[in-house]
N, C-alpha and C positions, 0 to 999 in steps of 0.2 A: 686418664684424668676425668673421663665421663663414665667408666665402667660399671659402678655403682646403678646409674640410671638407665644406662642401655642392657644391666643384667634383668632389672628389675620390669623393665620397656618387653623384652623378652618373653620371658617369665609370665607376666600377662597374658601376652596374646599367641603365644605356642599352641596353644591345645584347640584356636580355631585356626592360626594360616602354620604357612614352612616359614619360617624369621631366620634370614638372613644378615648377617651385622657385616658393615665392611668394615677394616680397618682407616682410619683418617688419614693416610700416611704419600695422600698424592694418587698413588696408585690405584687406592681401594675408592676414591671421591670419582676417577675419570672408570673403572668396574661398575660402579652403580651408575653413573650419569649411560652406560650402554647397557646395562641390562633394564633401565627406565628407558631408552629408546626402541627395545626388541617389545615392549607390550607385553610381555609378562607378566609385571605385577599390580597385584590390587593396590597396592599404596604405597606409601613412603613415608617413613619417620627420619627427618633428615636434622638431627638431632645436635652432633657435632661438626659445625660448619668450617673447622679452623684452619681447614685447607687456604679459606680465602685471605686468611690474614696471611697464612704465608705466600700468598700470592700477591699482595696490595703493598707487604711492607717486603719481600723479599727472601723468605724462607726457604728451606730445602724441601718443605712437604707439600709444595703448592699443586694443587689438581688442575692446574692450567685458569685461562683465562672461560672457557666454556662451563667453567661449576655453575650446576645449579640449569642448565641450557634445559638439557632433557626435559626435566621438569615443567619449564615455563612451557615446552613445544609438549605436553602431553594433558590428557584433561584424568588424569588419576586423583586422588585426596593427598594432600600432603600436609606432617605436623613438620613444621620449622625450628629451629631454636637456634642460639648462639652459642654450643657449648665449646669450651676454649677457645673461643677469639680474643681472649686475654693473653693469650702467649703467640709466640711467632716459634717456628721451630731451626736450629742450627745441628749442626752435630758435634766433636768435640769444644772444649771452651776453647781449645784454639783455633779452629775454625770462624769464630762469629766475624764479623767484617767488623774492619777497622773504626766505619762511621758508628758504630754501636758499641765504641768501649767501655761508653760511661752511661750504658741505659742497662737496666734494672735486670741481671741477667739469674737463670737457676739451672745449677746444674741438678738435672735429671739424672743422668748417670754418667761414664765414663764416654758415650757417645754420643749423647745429646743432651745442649744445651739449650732451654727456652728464654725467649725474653719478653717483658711485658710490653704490650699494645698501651700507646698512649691515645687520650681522647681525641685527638685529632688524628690519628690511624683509624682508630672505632669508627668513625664519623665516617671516613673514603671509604673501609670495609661497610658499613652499612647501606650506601649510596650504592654499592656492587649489587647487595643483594637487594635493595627497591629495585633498581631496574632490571633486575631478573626477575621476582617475583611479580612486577607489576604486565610482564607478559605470558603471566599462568592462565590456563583458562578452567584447571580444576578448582575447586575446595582445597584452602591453604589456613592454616590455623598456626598463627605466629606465638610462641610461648616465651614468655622474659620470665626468667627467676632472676626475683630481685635480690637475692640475699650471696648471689655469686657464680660464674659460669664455668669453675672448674674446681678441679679439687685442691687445685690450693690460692683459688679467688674468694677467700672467704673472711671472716672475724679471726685473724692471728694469723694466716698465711701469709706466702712472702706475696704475690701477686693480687693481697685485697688492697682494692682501690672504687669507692664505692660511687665518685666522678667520675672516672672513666667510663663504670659502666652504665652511668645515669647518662652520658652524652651520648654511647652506642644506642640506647632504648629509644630516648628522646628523637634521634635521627630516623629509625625506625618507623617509630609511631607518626614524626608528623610527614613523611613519604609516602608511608602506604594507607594511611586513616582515608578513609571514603572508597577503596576499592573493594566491591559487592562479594567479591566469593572470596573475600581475605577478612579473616577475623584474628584480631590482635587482641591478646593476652597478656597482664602481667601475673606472675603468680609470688604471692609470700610466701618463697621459699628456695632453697640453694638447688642448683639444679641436679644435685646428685641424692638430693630427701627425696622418700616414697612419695611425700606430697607431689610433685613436680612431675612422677611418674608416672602417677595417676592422672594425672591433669593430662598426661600427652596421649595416656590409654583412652582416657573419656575422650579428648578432642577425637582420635584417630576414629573413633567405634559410632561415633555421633556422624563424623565423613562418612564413612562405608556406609552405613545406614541408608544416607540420603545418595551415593552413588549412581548415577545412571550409564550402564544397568546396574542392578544390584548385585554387590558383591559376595559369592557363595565358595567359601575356600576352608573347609574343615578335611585335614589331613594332618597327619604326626610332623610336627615340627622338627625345623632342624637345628640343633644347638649347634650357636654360634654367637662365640664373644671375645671380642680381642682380648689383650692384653693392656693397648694402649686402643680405648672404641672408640667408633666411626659411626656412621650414617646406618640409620637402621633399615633395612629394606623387607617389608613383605611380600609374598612372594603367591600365588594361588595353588593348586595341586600341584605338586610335583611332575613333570610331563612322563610316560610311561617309558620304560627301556625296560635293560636286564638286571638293574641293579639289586634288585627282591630277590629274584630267582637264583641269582649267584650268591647271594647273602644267605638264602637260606639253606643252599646246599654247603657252604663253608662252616655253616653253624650244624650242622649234621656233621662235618667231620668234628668240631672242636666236639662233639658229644659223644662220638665213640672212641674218644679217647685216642686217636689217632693226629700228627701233627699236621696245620695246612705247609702245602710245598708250594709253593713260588716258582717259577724258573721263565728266566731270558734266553731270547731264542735270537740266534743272529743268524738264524739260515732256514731254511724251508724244513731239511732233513732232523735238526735241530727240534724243532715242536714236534715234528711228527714222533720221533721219539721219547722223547720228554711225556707226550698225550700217552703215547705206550708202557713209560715208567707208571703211568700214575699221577703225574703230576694234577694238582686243582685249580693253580691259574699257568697262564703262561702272557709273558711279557715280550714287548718288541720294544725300544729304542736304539737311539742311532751310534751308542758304545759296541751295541752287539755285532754290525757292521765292520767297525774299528778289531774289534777285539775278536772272531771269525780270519780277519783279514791281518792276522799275525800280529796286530799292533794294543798299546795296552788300552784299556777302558779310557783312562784319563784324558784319549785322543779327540773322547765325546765331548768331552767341556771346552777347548779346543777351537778357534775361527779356521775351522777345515770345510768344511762343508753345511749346507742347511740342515741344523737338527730336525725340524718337524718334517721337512722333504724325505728325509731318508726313511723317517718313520711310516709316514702314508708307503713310500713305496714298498717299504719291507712286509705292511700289513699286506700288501695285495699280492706277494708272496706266499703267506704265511697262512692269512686264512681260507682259502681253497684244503690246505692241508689237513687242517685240524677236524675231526667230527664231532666233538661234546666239549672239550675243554674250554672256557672261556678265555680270549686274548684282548689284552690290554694294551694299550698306548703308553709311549711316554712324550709327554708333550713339556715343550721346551717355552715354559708357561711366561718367561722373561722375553720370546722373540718379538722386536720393536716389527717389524714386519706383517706380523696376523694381528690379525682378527679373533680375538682366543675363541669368542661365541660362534664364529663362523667356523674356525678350526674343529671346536667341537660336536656342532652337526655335522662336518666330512666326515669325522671319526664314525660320530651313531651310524650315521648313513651305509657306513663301508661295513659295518659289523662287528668294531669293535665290541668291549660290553665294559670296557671301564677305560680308566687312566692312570698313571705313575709322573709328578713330575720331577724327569729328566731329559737336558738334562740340566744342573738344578746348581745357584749358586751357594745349597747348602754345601759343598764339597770344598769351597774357595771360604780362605780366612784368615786375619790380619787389615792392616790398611786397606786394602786393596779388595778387600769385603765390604766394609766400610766407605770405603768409594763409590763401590758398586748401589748398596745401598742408598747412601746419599744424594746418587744421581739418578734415583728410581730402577734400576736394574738388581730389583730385590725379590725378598722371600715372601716378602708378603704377596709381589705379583702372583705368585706358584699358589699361594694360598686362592686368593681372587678363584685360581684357577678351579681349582677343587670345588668351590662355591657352585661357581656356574654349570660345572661338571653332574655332580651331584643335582643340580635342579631339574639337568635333563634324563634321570635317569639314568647316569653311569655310576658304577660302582665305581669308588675312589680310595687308591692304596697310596698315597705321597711315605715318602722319605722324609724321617724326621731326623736332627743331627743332635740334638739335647733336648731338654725337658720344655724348654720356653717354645721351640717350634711345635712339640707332639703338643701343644697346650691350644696354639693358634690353629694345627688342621684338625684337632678334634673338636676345637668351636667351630670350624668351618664343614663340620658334619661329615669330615673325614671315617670310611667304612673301617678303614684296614691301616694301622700306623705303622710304617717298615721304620725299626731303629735301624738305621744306619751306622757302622764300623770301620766305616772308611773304606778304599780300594782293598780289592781282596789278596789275599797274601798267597803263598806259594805258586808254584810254577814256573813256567821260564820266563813272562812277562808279569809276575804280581808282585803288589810291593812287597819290600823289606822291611820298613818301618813299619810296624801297626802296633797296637795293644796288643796286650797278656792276652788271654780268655778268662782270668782272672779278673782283670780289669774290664773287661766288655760285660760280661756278668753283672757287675754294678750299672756300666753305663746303661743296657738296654734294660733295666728293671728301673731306672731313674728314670728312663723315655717313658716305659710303659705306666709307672705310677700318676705322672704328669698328665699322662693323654683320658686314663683312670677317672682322675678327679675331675673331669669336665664330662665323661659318659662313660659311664660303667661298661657299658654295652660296648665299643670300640674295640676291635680285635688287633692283637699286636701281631707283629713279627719279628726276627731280628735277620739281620744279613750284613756282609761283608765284613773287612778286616780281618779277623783271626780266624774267623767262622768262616772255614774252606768247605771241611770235610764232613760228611754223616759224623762220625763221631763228636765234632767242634760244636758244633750243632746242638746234640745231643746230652754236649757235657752242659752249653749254656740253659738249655731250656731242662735239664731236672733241676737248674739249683736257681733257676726263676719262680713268678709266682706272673698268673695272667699274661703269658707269653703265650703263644696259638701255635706257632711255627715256626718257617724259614724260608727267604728267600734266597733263590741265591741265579746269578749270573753265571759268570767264570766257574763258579763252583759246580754249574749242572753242564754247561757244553764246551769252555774250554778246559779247565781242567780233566776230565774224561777223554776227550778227542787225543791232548798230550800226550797221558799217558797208553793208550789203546794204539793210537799210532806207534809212536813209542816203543811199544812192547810187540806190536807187529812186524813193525818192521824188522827189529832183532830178530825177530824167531824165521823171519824170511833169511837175514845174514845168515843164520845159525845153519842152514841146509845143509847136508854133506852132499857133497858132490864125488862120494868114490864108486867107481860105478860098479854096479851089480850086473851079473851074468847068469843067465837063466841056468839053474841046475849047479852053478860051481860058487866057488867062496872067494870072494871079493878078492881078497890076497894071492891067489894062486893066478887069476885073469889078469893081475897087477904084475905080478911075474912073468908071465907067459908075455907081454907085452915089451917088458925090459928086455926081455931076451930075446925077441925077433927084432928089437933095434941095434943091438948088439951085431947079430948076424950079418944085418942089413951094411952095418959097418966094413 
C-alpha cells in the first residue's frame, strides 16, 4: 500500500548507501527497531508506521508496544511519515473481531482483511508516536501527505476519508511543534506521488549532511522491496565477509557453462566427500541430522530438538573437514528464542560463509500456515533474516516456495534463489506425493522469472521433489531458461549411501563359500569329504 513510495525512496538513494526496506508486517517493524539498536546504520526512513495502529486499535501486524523505541534511544537522522495508519490489519474476513462488524472493512485478499482507522484511533496512534518521537535525540523530519496515506486513502478509494486524516495531522503537529531537532512537514501530495518522494529524499540527504559525524556510505546497493512495504532502513558499507568471493567464484561456474551443485551434508564424511565430488557449496541444517539418522527430512520442521543448536553443532563438525568448499548455515530464521543478529555473528565467527533458511515455514500450508503467520511465526521472519545476513557479509541462498516469496528474498538482496519442490521423492524414506518433472519445470521457471524481475543478476537454483537424480536434474534445467543449477540434500548423501550400502551389502551376501583346495577342483575335495563321513559311519 506504500510501495510505489518506498520503490521510488529506493531508487534514489541506492547508488550512495546499501537500502534495506523491511516489510510492515510486525515482524519486519521489531527487525528494524534491532538493527537501529546494533549502530549500524546511517539513517532511517521510517516511512510506513502502520504497525502502530495495529497495535493501539488491535491488529495482527502490531510490532509490539517498543515501535519506534530504538530510534528515540539512538541519535541517527530520521524521516517519519504516517504511511498506512488508515487501516488496521486482520487476516481472513472471518477472522476480524466481533466489535468491528459494522466498521468500514476491505478485503485485500483471501487472507487479509483491513479496516479503517477512525479519527479518534488517529488521534491515540498519534499520542504513541509524540511520545516516542519526543525522546529522540537525532534529526527527525515528520512528513504528512495531505492528499492521502495509502494507496487506497485517496479521491475514490474505499478508505479516503479526508477528517480522519486532518485529526491524525492536527494531533501531530500541535504535540511536537516546538521540539528543536523535529522538523514537521506537510506536503501537497498522496504519499505514494514522486513529489512525496522526493520530499523524504531531500529531507533524509539534508539529515546526513548536517550528521555528526558525517555520514560517508557509498557502496552498491541492495535491492529490496516488499510486496506489502515497510520502514525503509539505510544501511553504511556492507561489513566485509565471504560473500564476494563465493559470488564470484559461482559466477565463474555459471560461465563455463557448467551447473552450480549444492549439497547438504548431515555428517562429517558427508562434505568431505561431496568437497571431493566437486561440489560448489555445501550446506548443514538440522534435517540432515534427522535424515543421516534413518529418519525423513520432514523431522526438521518437527518440535524435536533445537534447530539452530543442531546447526552450530554440526558446523563445528563439518568445518574442520572441508579445505576450499564454502559451508553454509541453515538458520531456523522464525526461532522465538535467538537473537537472529547475534545468531549471525556466531555463524561469521565459526566460519561459516553464508546461510539457507531452514528450517523454514515455507514447507507448511493451509490454515495452519495462515495461523502461523498471523501470529508472527512467518516467512517474512526468514526474509528479515537474509537482510541482516547479507549486511554482514554472508552469502545468502533462501528457499523460495512460488513466485511471491522469490519476489520478497530477491528484494531482500537474496544472492542465490533455491526453487523449492517440495520433500524429495524416491528412496526408502522420500515422499510419494510430489509433482511431475513436467510440472516442476513450470514451477521453478515461475520462481526464477519472479526473483528475475526484481535483479537480473540473482542466480537460481532448483531442488527437491521430483528432482532426485543427475538425470531429474538435468532434464529440468535444459528446458528452463536462467536456472544455474541444483541443490540437493537426500539427493547428494542419502540417496547414494542407500543405494551403495545396498548394493554392498548384497555383494557381501553374494560370497560363495564352497571351499577351494590348493591344486584340486572344488567338487572332487566336496566328495572326498562325503566320503570320509560316510566311513566314519
Amino acid at each position: 500500500v506504500t510501495t510505489p513510495l518506498c520503490d521510488a525512496v529506493r531508487n534514489a538513494l541506492e547508488k550512495q548507501f546499501d537500502v534495506i526496506v523491511f516489510h510492515a508486517t510486525g515482524a519486519g517493524g521489531r527487525a528494524m527497531e534491532k538493527l537501529i539498536s546494533s549502530n549500524m546504520l546511517a539513517g532511517v526512513l521510517d516511512l510506513t508506521t502502520t504497525e502502530v495502529a495495529d497495535e493501539i486499535v488491535g491488529g495482527v501486524l502490531s510490532a509490539g508496544p517498543n515501535r519506534l523505541d530504538a530510534l528515540a534511544a539512538s541519535k541517527i537522522p530520521a524521516v517519519v511519515s504516517v504511511g498506512a495508519l488508515d487501516m488496521v490489519n486482520f487476516g481472513g474476513i472471518a477472522t476480524v473481531p466481533s466489535q468491528f462488524a459494522n466498521r468500514k472493512l476491505h478485503e485485500h485478499n483471501a487472507q487479509i482483511t483491513l479496516m479503517r482507522t477512525t479519527a479518534e484511533e488517529l488521534r491515540q496512534i498519534a499520542q504513541f508516536i509524540i511520545n516516542k518521537l519526543r525522546k529522540t535525540q537525532g534529526l527527525v523530519t515528520l512528513l504528512l501527505p495531505e492528499q492521502g496515506i495509502s494507496a487506497i486513502d485517496k479521491d475514490g478509494m474505499p478508505f479516503d476519508d479526508p477528517v480522519a486524516r486532518e485529526a491524525l495531522f492536527h494531533e501531530l503537529e500541535t504535540g511536537l511543534t516546538g521540539m528543536p531537532n523535529c522538523n514537521i512537514r506537510r506536503v501537497d501530495a498522496h504519499i505514494n506521488d514522486a513529489a512525496f518522494a522526493d520530499a523524504a529524499v531531500r529531507a533524509f540527504m539534508d539529515m546526513i549532511a548536517q550528521a555528526e559525524p558525517p555520514v560517508s556510505a557509498i557502496r552498491t546497493s541492495t535491492p529490496a522491496m516488499p510486496v506489502k512495504s515497510g520502514p525503509t532502513s539505510v544501511l553504511p558499507p556492507t561489513s566485509a565477509g565471504p560473500r564476494d568471493e563465493v559470488l564470484r567464484r559461482l559466477h565463474e561456474v555459471v560461465a563455463s557453462g557448467k551447473p552450480i551443485i549444492g549439497a547438504g551434508a548431515g555428517t562429517g564424511i558427508s562434505a568431505k566427500f561431496e568437497e571431493e565430488g566437486g561440489a560448489d557449496l555445501i550446506i548443514v541444517y538440522n534435517s540432515g541430522r534427522f535424515r543421516m539418522g534413518g529418519h525423513s527430512s520432514l523431522a526438521g520442521i518437527m518440535p524435536f530438538k533445537d534447530a539452530n543448536a543442531i546447526m552450530l553443532e554440526m558446523g563445528q563438525e563439518i568445518l574442520p573437514v572441508l579445505k576450499k568448499v564454502p559451508l553454509l548455515a541453515g538458520i531456523c530464521g522464525t526461532d522465538p528464542f535467538r537473537q537472529m543478529d547475534k545468531l549471525l555473528l556466531e555463524v561469521k565467527e565459526m566460519g561459516f560463509a553464508g546461510i539457507q533458511n531452514f528450517p523454514t515455514v515455507g514447507l507448511i500450508d493451509g490454515i495452519f500456515r495462515q495461523n502461523l503467520e498471523e501470529t508472527g511465526i512467518s516467512y517474512h521472519k526468514e526474509v528479515e533474516v537474509v537482510k541482516l545476513a547479507r549486511g554482514l557479509g554472508l552469502l545468502t541462498t533462501p528457499y523460495c516456495f512460488n513466485p511471491d516469496e522469490a519476489r520478497l528474498m530477491a528484494e531482500a538482496g537474496a544472492d542465490v534463489v533455491v526453487a523449492h519442490m517440495g520433500l524429495t521423492t524416491s528412496g526408502s524414506i522420500g515422499a510419494s506425493t510430489a509433482l511431475t518433472l513436467q510440472d516442476a519445470v513450470q514451477r521453478v521457471q515461475e520462481i526464477a522469472d519472479a526473483a528475475h524481475a526484481v535483479n537480473p543478476d540473482v542466480l537460481v537454483m532448483s531442488h527437491g521433489g521430483p528432482i532426485a537424480m543427475p538425470e531429474d536434474a538435468e532434464y529440468v534445467l535444459r528446458r528452463t531458461h536462467g536456472v544455474h543449477g541444483f541443490y540437493g540434500a537426500s539427493s547428494m548423501e542419502r540417496l547414494p549411501v542407500e543405494m551403495a550400502i545396498t548394493e554392498q551389502i548384497r555383494k557381501f551376501k553374494d560370497i560363495s563359500m564352497t571351499p577351494v583346495v590348493e591344486g584340486r577342483k572344488a567338487e572332487l575335495s566336496s566328495g572326498v569329504a562325503i566320503e570320509a563321513s560316510l566311513r566314519s559311519g
